[in-house]
Every structure is written in C-alpha cells, then in structure tokens.
N, C-alpha and C positions, 0 to 999 in steps of 0.2 A: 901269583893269583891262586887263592887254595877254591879246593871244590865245598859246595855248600854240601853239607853231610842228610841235612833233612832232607833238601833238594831228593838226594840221589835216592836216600831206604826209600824216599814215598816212589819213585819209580823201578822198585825188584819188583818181579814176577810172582818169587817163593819168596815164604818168610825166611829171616838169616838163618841157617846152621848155624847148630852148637859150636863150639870144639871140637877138635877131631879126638880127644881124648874121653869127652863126655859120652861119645859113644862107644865105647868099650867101659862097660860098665856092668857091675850086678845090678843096678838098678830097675825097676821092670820099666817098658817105654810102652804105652800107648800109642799106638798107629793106625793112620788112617789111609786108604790108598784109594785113588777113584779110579774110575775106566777114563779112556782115552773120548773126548767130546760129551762125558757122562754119558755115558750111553748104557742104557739099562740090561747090561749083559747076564749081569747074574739071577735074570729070572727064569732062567733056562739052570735046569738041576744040572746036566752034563757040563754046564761052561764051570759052576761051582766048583762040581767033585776033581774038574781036573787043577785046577787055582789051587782049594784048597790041598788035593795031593803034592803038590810041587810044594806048596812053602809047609806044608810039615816034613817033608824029605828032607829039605832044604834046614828048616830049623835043627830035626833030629841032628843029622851030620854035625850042625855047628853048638850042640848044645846048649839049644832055647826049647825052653818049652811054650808052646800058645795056647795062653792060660785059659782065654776065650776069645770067639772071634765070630762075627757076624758080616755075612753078606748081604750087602743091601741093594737092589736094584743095577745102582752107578757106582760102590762105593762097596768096602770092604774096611771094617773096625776088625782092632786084633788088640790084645793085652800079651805081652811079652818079655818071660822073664826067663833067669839064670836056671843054670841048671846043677850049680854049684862052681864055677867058673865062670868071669869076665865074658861075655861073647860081644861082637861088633855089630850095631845095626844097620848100619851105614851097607857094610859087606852084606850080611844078613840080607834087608830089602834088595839089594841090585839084585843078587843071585836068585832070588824067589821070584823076583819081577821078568826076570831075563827067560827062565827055563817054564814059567806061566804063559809067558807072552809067547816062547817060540811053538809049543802046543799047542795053544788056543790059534795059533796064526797058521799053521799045517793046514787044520780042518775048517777055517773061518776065510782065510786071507783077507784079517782085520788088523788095525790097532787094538790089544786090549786094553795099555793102561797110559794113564796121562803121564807128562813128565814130571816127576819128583814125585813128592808125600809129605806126611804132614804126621808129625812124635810129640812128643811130649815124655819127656821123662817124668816120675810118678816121685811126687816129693816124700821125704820120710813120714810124713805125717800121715798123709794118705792112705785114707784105707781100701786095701784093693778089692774087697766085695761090693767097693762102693763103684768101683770101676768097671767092675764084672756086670753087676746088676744094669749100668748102665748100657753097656754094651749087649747086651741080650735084650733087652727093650727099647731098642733104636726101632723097630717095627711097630711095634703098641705105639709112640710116640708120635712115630708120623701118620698113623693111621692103616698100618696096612695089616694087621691083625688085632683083633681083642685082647687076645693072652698072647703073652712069650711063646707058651707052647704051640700056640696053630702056627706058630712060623718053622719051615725048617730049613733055613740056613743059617744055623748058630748052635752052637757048642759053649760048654764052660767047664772042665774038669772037676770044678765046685757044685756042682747043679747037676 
C-alpha cells in the first residue's frame, strides 16, 4: 500500500526545500523571514538595529553581501548575493536567525522569529533592480508610507 503523494504535499506546513546543493550557490536568493505569531516587532527601531546587526555580522563572516533588505512590521525581506564565492543559505539563515533571536530574547523574553522562511532563488533572467525596487517598496504597497523614503527600515546598496 503506497502513500498518496498529493494526499501528503497538501498536508506540509513549509513549502518543500530545494536541494541541499541548490543552496550553496552564487545565485542571489530572495528571503523572507516573519516574526514568531506575526507579531509586529520591528516597529520598534532598537528591535531592527539589533536583527539587522546580527545578520550583516553574520553575512560579512560568511561572504554574502545584503544587497537590500526591508523590515516590515511582522516580517523582514532581504536580496542576497555572493560575494565572489559559493556561500550556503540554509547555514546563512539559521545562524542569523539563532544569534538575532538569542539578543532580542535577553532584553524581550520573547519568541522573535517563526519557524523556517521562505527563498526563492533569483532566475538568470531576472533582473535584480527589479527585485531591489520591489523590496524597498513593500511599505508604499501596503500603505504604510507615500514614498520609499518616509520609511526607514530598508537599505539597498543600489539606492
């Protein structure tokens, strides 16, 4: 008696993972990471600065650069590529997620972030200012500023 296979995807939690090899790639990945029950933590500028200090520590060491990256409420977008070497994302997010969370949970005694995340690797085609531009106007979209710039939790090394 075999298992029904649709049966079972339509019952995952996270969507499937790649390959383990898909993520050790120069590819740039687009990543999305939410708070733990969405909970709108990064409206508070100190909960940011210390998130975002860990995962560019985090990245420096492993040879990512984040190309751009916006904090939203519940939710954190990031574009992420090589720095002229393979790096792993897989490693990459635990390690930012892990040394974020244990900071933020010192001075909170909170959960900060849900479990897993959510990539996409960034096809050859793709143009990545088209992925920048989107990710710095995740705020204008949902209504929570006019322009890009009245918002400031986001960065683009392009911009």
């Amino acid at each position: 008696m075999g298992i029904d296979l649709a049966v079972f995807v339509g019952l995952m939690s996270r969507p499937p993972r790649l390959a383990a090899s898909e993520y050790q790639s120069t590819r740039p990945f687009f990543l999305t990471i939410c708070t733990d029950q969405r909970h709108p933590w990064f409206v508070s500028p100190a909960v940011v600065d210390i998130v975002l200090w860990h995962f560019l520590q985090v990245a420096g060491g492993q040879g990512i650069e984040i190309t751009a990256y916006c904090f939203m409420p519940d939710h954190m977008h990031a574009l992420l590529n090589d720095t002229g070497a393979p790096f792993d994302l897989r490693r990459y997010v635990h390690q930012a997620k892990q040394r974020s969370a244990h900071a933020f949970s010192r001075d909170r005694q909170a959960r900060l972030w849900q479990e897993g995340y959510f990539d996409r690797a960034l096809r050859h085609d793709e143009v990545m200012v088209d992925v920048v531009a989107y990710i710095v106007a995740n705020p204008v979209r949902v209504g929570l500023v006019e322009r890009v710039g009245d918002y400031p939790h986001w960065d683009a090394v392009w911009l």
